[in-house]
C-alpha positions as CSV (number, residue, x, y, z in Angstrom):
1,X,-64.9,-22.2,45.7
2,X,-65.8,-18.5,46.6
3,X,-68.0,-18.3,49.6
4,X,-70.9,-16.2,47.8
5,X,-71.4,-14.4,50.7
6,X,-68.0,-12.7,51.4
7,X,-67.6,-9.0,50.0
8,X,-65.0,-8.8,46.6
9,X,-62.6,-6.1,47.1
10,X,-61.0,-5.4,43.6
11,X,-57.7,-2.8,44.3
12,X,-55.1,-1.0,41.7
13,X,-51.7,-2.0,42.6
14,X,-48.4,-0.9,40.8
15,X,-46.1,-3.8,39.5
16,X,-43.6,-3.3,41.7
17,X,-45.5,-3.1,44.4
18,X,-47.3,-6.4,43.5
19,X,-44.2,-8.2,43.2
20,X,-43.2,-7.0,46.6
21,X,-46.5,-8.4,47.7
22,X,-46.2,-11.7,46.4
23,X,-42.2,-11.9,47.4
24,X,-43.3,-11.8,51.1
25,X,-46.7,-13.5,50.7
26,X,-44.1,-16.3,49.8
27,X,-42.2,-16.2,52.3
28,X,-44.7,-16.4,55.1
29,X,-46.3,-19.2,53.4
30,X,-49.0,-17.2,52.1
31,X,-51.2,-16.8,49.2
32,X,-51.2,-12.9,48.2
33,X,-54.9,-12.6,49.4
34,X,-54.3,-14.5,52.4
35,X,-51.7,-12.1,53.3
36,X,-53.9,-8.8,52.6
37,X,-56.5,-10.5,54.7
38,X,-53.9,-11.1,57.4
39,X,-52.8,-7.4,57.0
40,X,-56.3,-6.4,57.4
41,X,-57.2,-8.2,60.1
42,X,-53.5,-7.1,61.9
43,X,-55.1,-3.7,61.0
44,X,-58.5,-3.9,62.9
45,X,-57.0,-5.7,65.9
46,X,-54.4,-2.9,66.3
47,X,-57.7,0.2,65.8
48,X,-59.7,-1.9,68.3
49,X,-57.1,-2.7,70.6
50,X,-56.4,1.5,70.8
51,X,-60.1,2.7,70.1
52,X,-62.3,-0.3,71.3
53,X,-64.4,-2.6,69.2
54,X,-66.3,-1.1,66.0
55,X,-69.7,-2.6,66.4
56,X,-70.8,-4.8,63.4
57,X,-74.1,-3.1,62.3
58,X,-74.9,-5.4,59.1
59,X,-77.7,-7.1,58.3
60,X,-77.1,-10.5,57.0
61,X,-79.2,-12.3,54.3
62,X,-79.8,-16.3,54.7
């Protein structure tokens, strides 16, 4: 069940690309989101660990 409080991220991707996606989301025993989320989190560590930490500035609704 989708937690209703994540953000949806809805992206254009070519089928090629997509395949690709899904090919090495596969391999690494992923799901295809779970490897974009993996990616993106591989991203931010890599900015953070060069730049420092982006500070979090949200407000979050209970």
């Amino acid at each position: 069940m989708r937690n209703k409080k994540n953000k949806h991220l809805g992206i254009e991707i070519d089928p090629e690309l997509h395949y690709k996606l899904h090919y090495i989301s596969k391999y690494e025993g992923r799901s295809a989101n779970g490897q974009i989320l993996y990616l993106i989190r591989k991203c931010v560590k890599e900015f953070e660990n060069v730049e420092g930490e982006i500070k979090v500035e949200l407000e979050i609704k209970k």
